[in-house]
GUNU-460323 format. One record per residue (C-alpha): residue number from 1; x negated, y negated, z. Coordinates in Angstrom, 1 decimal. Example, Ala and Ser with C-alpha at 12.3 -4.5 7.8 and 13.67 -1.06 7.14 Angstrom:
<sites>
pos: 1 px: -12.3 py: 4.5 pz: 7.8
pos: 2 px: -13.7 py: 1.1 pz: 7.1
</sites>
This chain:
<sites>
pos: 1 px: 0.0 py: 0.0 pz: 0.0
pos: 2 px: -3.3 py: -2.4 pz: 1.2
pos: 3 px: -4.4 py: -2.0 pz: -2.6
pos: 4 px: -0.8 py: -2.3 pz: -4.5
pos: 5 px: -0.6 py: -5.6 pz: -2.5
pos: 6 px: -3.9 py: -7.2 pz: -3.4
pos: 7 px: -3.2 py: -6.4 pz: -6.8
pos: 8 px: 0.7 py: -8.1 pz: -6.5
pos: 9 px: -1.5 py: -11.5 pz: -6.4
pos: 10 px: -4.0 py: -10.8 pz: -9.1
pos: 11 px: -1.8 py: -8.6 pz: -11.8
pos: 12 px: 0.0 py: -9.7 pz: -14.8
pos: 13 px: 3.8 py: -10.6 pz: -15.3
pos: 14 px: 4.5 py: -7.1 pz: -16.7
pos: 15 px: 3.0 py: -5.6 pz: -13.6
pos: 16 px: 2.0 py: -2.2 pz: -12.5
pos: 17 px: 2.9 py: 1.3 pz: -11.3
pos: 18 px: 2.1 py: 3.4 pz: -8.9
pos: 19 px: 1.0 py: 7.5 pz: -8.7
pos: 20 px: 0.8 py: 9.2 pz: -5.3
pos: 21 px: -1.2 py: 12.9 pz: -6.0
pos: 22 px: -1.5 py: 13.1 pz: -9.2
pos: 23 px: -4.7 py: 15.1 pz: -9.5
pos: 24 px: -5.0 py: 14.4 pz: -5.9
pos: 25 px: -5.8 py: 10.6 pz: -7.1
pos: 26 px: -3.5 py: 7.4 pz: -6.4
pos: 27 px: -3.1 py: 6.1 pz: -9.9
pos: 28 px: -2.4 py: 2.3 pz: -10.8
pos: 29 px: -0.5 py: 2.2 pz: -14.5
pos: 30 px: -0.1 py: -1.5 pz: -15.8
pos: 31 px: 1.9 py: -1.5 pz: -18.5
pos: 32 px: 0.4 py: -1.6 pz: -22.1
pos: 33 px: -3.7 py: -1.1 pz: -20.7
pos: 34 px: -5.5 py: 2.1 pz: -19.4
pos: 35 px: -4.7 py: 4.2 pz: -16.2
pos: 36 px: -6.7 py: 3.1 pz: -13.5
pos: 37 px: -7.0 py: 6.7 pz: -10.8
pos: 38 px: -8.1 py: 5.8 pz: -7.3
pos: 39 px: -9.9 py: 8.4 pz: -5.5
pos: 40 px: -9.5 py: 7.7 pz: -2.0
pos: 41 px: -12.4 py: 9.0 pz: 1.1
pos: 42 px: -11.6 py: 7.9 pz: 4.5
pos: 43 px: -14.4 py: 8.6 pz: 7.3
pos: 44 px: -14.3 py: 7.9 pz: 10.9
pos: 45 px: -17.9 py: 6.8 pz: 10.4
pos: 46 px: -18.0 py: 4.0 pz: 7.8
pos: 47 px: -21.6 py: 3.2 pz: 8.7
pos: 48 px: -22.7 py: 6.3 pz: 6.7
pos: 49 px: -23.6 py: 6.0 pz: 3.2
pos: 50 px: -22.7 py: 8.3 pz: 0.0
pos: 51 px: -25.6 py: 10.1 pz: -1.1
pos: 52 px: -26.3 py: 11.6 pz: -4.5
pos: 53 px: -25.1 py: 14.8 pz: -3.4
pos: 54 px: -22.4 py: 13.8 pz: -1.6
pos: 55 px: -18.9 py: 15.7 pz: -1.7
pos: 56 px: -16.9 py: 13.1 pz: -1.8
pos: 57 px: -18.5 py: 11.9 pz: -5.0
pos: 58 px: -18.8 py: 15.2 pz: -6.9
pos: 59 px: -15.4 py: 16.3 pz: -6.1
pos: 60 px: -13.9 py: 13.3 pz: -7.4
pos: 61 px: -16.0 py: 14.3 pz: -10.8
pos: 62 px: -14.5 py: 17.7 pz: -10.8
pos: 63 px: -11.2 py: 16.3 pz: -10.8
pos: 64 px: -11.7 py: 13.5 pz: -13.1
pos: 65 px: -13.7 py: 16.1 pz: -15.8
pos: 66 px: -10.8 py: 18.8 pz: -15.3
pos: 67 px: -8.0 py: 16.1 pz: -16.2
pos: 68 px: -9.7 py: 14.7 pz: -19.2
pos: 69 px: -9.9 py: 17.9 pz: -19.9
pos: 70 px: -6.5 py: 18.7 pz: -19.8
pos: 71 px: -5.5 py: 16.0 pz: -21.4
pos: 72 px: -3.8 py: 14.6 pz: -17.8
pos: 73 px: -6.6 py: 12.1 pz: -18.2
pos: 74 px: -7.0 py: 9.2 pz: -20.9
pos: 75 px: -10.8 py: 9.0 pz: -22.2
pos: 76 px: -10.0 py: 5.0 pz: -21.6
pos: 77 px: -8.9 py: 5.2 pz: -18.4
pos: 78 px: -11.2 py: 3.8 pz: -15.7
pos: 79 px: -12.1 py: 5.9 pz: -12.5
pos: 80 px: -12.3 py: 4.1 pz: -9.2
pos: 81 px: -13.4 py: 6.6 pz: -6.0
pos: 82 px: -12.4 py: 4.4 pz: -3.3
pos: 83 px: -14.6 py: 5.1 pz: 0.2
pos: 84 px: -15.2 py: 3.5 pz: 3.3
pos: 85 px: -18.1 py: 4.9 pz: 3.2
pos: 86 px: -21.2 py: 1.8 pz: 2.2
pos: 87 px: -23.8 py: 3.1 pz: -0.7
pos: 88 px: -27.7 py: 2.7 pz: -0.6
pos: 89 px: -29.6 py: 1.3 pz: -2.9
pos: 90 px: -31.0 py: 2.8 pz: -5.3
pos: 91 px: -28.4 py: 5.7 pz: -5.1
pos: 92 px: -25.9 py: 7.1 pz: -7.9
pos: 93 px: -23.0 py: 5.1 pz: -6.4
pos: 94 px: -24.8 py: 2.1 pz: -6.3
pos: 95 px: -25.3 py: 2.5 pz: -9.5
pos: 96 px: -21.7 py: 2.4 pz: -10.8
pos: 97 px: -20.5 py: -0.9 pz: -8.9
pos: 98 px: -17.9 py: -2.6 pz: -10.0
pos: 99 px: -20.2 py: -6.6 pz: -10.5
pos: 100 px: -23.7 py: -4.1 pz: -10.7
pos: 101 px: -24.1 py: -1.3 pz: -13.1
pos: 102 px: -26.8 py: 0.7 pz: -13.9
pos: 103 px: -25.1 py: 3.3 pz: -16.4
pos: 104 px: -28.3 py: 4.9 pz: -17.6
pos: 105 px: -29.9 py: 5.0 pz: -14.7
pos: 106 px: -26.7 py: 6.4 pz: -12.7
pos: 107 px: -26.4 py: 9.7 pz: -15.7
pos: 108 px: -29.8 py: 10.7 pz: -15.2
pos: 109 px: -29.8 py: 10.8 pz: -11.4
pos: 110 px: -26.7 py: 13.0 pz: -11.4
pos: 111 px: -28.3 py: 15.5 pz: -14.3
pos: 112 px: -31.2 py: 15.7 pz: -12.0
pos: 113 px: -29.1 py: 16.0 pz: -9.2
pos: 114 px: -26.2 py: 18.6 pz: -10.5
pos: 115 px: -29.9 py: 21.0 pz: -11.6
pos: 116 px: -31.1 py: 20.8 pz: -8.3
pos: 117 px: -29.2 py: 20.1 pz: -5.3
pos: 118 px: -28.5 py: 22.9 pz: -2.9
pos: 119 px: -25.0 py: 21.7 pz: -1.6
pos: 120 px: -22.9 py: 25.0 pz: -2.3
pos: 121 px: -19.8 py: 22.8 pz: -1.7
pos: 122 px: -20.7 py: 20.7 pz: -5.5
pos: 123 px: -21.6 py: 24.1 pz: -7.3
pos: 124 px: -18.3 py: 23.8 pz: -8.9
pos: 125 px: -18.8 py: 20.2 pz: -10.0
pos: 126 px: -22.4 py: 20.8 pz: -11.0
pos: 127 px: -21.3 py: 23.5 pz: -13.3
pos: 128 px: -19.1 py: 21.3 pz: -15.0
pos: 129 px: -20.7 py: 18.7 pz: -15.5
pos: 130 px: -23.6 py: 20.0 pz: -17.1
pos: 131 px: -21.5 py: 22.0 pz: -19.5
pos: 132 px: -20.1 py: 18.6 pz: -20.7
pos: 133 px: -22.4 py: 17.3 pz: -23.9
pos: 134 px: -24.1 py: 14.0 pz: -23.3
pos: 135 px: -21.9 py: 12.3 pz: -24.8
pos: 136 px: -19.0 py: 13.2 pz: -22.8
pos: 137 px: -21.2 py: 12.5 pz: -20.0
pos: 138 px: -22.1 py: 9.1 pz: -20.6
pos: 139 px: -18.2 py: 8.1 pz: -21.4
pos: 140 px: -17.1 py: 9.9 pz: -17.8
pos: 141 px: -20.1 py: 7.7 pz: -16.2
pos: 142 px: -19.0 py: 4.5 pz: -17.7
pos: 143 px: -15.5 py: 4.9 pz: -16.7
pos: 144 px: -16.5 py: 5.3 pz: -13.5
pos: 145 px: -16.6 py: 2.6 pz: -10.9
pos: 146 px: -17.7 py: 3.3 pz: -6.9
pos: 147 px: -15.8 py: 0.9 pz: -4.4
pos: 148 px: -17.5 py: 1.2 pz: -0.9
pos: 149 px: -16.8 py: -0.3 pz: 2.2
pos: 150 px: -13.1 py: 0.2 pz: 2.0
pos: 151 px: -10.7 py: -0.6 pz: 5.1
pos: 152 px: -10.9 py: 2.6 pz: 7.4
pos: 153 px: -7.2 py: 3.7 pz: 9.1
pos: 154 px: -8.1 py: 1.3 pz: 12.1
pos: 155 px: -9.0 py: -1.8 pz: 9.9
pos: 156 px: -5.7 py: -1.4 pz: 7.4
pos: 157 px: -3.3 py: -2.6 pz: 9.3
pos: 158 px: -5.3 py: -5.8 pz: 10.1
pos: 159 px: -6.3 py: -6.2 pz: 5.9
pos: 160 px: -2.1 py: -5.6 pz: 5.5
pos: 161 px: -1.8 py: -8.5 pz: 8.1
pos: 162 px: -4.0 py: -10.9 pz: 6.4
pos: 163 px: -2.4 py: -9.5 pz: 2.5
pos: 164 px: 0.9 py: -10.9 pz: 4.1
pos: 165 px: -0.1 py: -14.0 pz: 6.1
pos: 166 px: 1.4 py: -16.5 pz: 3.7
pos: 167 px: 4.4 py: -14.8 pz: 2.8
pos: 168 px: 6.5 py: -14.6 pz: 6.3
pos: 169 px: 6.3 py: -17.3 pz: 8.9
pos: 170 px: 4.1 py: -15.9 pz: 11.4
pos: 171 px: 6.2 py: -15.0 pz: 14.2
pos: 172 px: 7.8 py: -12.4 pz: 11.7
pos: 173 px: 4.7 py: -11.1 pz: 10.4
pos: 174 px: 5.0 py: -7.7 pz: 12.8
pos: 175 px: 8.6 py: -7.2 pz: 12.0
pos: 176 px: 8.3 py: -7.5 pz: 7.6
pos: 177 px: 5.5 py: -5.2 pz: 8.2
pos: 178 px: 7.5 py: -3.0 pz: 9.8
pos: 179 px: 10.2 py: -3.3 pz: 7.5
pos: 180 px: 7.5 py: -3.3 pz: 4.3
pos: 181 px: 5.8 py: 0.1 pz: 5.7
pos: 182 px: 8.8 py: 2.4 pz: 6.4
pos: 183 px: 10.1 py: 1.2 pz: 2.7
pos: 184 px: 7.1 py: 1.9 pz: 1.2
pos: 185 px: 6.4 py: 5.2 pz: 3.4
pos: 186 px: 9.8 py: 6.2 pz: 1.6
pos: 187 px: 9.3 py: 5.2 pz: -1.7
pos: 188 px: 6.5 py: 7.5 pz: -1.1
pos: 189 px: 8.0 py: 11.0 pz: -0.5
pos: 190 px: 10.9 py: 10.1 pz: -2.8
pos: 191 px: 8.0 py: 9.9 pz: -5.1
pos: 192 px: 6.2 py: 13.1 pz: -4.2
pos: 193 px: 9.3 py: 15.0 pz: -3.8
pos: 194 px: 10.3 py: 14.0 pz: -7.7
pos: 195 px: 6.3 py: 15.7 pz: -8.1
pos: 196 px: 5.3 py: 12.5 pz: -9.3
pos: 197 px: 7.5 py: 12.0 pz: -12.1
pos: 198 px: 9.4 py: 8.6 pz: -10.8
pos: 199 px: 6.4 py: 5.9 pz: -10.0
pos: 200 px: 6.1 py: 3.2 pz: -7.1
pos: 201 px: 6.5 py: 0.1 pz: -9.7
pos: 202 px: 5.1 py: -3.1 pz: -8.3
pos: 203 px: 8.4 py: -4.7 pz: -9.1
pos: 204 px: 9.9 py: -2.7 pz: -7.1
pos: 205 px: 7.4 py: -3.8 pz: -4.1
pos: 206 px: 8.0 py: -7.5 pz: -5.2
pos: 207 px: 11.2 py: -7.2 pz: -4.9
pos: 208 px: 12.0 py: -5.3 pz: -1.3
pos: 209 px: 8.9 py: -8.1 pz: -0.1
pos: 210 px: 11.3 py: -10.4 pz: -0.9
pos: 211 px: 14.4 py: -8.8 pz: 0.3
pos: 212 px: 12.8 py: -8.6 pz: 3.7
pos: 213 px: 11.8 py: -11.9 pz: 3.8
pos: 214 px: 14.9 py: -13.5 pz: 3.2
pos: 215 px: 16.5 py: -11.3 pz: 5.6
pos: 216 px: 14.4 py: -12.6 pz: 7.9
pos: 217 px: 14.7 py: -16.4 pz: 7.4
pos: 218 px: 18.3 py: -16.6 pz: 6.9
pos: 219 px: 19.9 py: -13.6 pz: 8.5
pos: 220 px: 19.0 py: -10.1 pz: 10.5
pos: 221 px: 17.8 py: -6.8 pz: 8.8
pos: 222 px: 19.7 py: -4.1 pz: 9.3
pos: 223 px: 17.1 py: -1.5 pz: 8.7
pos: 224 px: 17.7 py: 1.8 pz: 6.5
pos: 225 px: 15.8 py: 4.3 pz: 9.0
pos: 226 px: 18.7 py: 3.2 pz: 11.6
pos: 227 px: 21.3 py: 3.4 pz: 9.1
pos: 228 px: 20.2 py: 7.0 pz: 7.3
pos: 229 px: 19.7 py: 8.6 pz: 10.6
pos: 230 px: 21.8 py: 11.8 pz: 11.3
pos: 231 px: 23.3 py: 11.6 pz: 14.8
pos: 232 px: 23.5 py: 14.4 pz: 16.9
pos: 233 px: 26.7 py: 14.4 pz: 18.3
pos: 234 px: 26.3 py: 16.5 pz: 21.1
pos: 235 px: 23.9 py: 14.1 pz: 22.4
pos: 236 px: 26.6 py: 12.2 pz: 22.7
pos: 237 px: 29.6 py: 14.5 pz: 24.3
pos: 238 px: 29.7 py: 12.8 pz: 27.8
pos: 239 px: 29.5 py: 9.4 pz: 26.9
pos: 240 px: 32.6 py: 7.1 pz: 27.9
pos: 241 px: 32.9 py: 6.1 pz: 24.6
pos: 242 px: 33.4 py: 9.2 pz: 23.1
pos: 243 px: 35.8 py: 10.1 pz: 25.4
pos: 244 px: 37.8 py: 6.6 pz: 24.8
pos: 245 px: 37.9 py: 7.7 pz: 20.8
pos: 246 px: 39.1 py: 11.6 pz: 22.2
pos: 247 px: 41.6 py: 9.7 pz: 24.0
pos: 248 px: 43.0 py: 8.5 pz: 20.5
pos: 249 px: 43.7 py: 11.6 pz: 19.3
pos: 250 px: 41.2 py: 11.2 pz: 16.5
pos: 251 px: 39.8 py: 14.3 pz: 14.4
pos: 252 px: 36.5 py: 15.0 pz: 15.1
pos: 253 px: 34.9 py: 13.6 pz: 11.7
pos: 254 px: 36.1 py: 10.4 pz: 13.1
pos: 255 px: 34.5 py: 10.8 pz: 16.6
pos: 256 px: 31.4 py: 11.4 pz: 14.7
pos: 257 px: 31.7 py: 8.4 pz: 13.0
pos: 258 px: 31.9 py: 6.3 pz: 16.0
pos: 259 px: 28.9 py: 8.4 pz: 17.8
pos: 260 px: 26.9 py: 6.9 pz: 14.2
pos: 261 px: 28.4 py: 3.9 pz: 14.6
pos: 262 px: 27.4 py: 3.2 pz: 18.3
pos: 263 px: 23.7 py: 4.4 pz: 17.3
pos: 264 px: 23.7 py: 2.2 pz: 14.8
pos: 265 px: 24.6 py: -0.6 pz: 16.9
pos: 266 px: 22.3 py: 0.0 pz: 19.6
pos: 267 px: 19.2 py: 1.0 pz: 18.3
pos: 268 px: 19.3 py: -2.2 pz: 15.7
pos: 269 px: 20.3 py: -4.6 pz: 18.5
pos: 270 px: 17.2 py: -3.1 pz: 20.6
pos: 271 px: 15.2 py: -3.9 pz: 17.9
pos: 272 px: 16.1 py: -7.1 pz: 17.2
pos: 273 px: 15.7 py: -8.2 pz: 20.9
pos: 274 px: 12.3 py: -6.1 pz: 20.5
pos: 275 px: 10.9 py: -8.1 pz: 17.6
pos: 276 px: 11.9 py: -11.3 pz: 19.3
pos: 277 px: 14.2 py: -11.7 pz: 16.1
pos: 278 px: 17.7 py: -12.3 pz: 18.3
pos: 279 px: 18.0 py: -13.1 pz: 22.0
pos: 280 px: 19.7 py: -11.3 pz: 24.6
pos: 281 px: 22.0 py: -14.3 pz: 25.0
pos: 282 px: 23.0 py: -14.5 pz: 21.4
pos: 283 px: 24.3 py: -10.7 pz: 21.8
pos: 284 px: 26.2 py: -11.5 pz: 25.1
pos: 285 px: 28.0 py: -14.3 pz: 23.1
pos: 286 px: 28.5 py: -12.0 pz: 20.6
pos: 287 px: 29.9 py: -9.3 pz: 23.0
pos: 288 px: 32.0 py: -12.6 pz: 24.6
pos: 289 px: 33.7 py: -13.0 pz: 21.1
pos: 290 px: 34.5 py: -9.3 pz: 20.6
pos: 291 px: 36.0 py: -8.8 pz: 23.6
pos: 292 px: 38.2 py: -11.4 pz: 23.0
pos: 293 px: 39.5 py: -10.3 pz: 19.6
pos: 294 px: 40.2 py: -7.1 pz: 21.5
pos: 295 px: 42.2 py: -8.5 pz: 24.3
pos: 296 px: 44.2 py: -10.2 pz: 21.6
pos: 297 px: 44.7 py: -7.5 pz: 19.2
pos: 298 px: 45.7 py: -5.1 pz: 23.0
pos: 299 px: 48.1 py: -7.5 pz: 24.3
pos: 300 px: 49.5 py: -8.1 pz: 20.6
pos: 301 px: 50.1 py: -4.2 pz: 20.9
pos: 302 px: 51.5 py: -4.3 pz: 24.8
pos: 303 px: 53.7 py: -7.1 pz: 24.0
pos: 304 px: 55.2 py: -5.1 pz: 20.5
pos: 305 px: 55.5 py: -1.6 pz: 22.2
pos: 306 px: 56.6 py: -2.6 pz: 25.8
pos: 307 px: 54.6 py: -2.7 pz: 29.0
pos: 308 px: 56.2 py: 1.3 pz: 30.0
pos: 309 px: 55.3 py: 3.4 pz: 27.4
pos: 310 px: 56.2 py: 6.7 pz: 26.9
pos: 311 px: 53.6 py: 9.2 pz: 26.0
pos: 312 px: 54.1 py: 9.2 pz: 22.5
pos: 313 px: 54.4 py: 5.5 pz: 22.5
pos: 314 px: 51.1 py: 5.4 pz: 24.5
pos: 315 px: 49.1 py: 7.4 pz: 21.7
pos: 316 px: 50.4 py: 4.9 pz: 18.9
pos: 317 px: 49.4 py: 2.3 pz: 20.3
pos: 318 px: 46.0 py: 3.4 pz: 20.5
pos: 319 px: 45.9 py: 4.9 pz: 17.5
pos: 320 px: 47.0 py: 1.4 pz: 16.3
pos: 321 px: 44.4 py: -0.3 pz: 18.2
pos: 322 px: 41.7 py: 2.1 pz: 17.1
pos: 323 px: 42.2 py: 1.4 pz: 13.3
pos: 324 px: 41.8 py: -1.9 pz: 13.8
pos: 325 px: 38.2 py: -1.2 pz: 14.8
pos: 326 px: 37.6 py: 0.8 pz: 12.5
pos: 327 px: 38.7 py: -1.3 pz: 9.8
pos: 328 px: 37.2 py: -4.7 pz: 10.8
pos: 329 px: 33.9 py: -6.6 pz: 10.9
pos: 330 px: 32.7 py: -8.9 pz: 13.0
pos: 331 px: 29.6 py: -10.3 pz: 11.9
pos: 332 px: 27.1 py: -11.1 pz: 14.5
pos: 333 px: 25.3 py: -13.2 pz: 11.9
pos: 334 px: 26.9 py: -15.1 pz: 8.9
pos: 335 px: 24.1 py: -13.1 pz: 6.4
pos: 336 px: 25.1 py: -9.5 pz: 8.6
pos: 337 px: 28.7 py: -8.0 pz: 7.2
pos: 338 px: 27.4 py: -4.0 pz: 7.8
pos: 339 px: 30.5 py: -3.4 pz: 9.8
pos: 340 px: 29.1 py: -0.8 pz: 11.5
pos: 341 px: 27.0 py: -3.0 pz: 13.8
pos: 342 px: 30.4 py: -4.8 pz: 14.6
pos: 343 px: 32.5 py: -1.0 pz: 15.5
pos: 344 px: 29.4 py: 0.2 pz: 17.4
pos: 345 px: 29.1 py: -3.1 pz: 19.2
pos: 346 px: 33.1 py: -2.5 pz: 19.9
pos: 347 px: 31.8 py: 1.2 pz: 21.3
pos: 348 px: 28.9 py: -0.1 pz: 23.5
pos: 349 px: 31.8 py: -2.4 pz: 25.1
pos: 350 px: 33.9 py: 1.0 pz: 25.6
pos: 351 px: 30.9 py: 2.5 pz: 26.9
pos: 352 px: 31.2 py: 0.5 pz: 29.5
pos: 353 px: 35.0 py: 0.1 pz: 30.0
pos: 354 px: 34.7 py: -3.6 pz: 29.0
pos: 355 px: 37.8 py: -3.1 pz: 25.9
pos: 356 px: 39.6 py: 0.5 pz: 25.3
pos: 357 px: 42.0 py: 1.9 pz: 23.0
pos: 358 px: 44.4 py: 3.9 pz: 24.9
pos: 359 px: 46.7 py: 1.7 pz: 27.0
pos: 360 px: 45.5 py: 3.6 pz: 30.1
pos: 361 px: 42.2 py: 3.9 pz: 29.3
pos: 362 px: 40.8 py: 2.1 pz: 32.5
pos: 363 px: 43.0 py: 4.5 pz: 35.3
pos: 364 px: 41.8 py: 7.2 pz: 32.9
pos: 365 px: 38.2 py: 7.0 pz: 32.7
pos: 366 px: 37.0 py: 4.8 pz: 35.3
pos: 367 px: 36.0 py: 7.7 pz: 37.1
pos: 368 px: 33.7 py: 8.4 pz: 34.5
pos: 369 px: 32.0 py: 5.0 pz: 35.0
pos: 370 px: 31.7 py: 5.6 pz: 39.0
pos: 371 px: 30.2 py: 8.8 pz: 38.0
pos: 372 px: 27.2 py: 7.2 pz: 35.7
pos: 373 px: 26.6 py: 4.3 pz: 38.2
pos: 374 px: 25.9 py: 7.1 pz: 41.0
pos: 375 px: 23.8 py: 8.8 pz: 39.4
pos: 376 px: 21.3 py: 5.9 pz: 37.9
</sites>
């Protein structure tokens, strides 16, 4: 993602695509020029440097001669092995940098190198390469180009930071990072799932960057993870909510879909109080307003039906009052109409007994309540 983002700010209108494992490369397509395939090395020990015989280097040849090949790889498209590993001087990768290049000099040290290195682990490679015929081996090493000193797993996330710096005001930085990474980490397995077919396109990245940023300035994100979660509704069996919605006389496919809807509602509420994007007292205004829509829309009901109710009478009325929260939204920002963060909100409140359905819900249940504040 670190390298997709760099090149958001130096590629071309028409953009680029992305390739997750294709022959175990990450593989930047711009449209109408050469594949670019990223070999990527990560070490714990960045200090080290590659040496001529190094693994990381010679594998990456074995892939790259086995796709050209195969035809999977274009004879004009450049090779990039990607390491945060340095390189020494003098040495076959430093050779092959990107602003110094010693072509000639690079070839020869890996002929010599492939006829008498000892590492068992290149044999394969070695092979190989010396089957190819000098010319072949001079294209390969001119496509090639070594990038050392790449950020290490510990040093992305501050390189992503400083990518992003100018796009979101700072205080949001953490949260559109968030936001960025789990899209992209989808993207990803969608991708990989499809075996590689579908590509990460850049406008794509452009796009969601944007998304997330104007979600940010002018309303809330309501974030997919939270709303593609699967609940597990026997998690759920003793809370008082779901026993407000039993009260109902609801099927159960409905009693799951409050059990989602009150996930919903908390866990994106928690975050936004987490990520300083909403503040506590905003949500108890919020839970202010909806409990007065309730108490209207209850005594509304009371006052239709009658204050003694029959049985039957009783269940109507909270089947009536129940559609109503199932069928509106209250927004708790003018940019957020998901309505489930406005009938899980409604099911937090009946969590605690603050609004109900069933006329009786409070004699019914508040023994339920007693229960939960004994045992904390």
């Amino acid at each position: 993602m670190l390298t997709a983002l760099r090149r958001i700010d130096t590629s071309s209108d028409d953009g680029f695509s992305v390739y997750l494992e294709t022959l175990d490369d990450v593989v930047f397509e711009s449209i109408g020029t050469p594949l670019e395939l990223f070999q990527l090395k990560h070490h714990t020990n960045s200090l080290a440097n590659l040496t001529d015989a190094s693994p990381d280097i010679w594998k990456s040849l074995r892939i790259w001669i086995e796709g050209r090949a195969s035809g999977a790889i274009a004879s004009g498209d450049r090779l990039i092995l990607m390491t945060t590993h340095g390189v020494a001087s003098g040495s076959i990768a430093s050779r092959l940098l990107a602003a110094s290049r010693d072509e000639a000099g690079a070839l020869s040290a890996m002929r010599i190198t492939a006829q008498t290195s000892t590492n068992s682990t290149n044999i394969p490679a070695y092979t190989l390469f010396l089957a190819m015929p000098e010319k072949e081996q001079a294209a390969l090493v001119s496509s090639i180009v070594i990038a050392p000193g790449a950020s290490n797993i510990e040093q992305v996330g501050h390189d992503i930071r400083h990518e992003i710096r100018f796009t979101v005001r700072r205080d949001h930085v953490e949260s559109f990072l968030s936001r960025l990474e789990g899209w992209w980490l989808t993207a990803s397995l969608r991708h990989l799932i499809a075996g590689s077919k579908f590509p990460i396109r850049s406008v794509d990245l452009q796009a969601q960057m944007d998304d997330i940023r104007e979600q940010l300035v002018s309303a809330l994100p309501v974030d997919n993870d939270i709303l593609d979660h699967v609940v597990d509704m026997t998690a759920y069996e003793n809370e008082i909510f779901v026993h407000q919605a039993k009260l109902v006389g609801i099927n159960d496919r409905r009693v799951l879909a409050a059990v989602r809807d009150y996930y919903r509602a908390f866990e994106q509420r928690s975050r936004w109080v987490r990520e300083s994007l909403v503040m506590v007292g905003d949500l108890d205004k919020y839970e202010q307003k909806l409990c007065e829509e309730w108490d209207l829309i209850f005594q509304r009901a009371l006052d239709d039906i009658g204050r003694e109710l029959a049985e039957v009478e009783q269940e109507q009325m909270a089947k009536r009052i129940y559609e109503w929260v199932e069928t509106s939204c209250f927004p708790i920002h003018k940019n957020v109409d998901n309505p489930s963060i406005s009938r899980g909100s409604l099911h937090m409140l009946a969590n605690d007994l603050r609004v109900g359905w069933h006329p009786h819900f409070m004699s019914k249940l508040q023994h339920l309540l007693e229960s939960r504040t004994q045992a904390a």
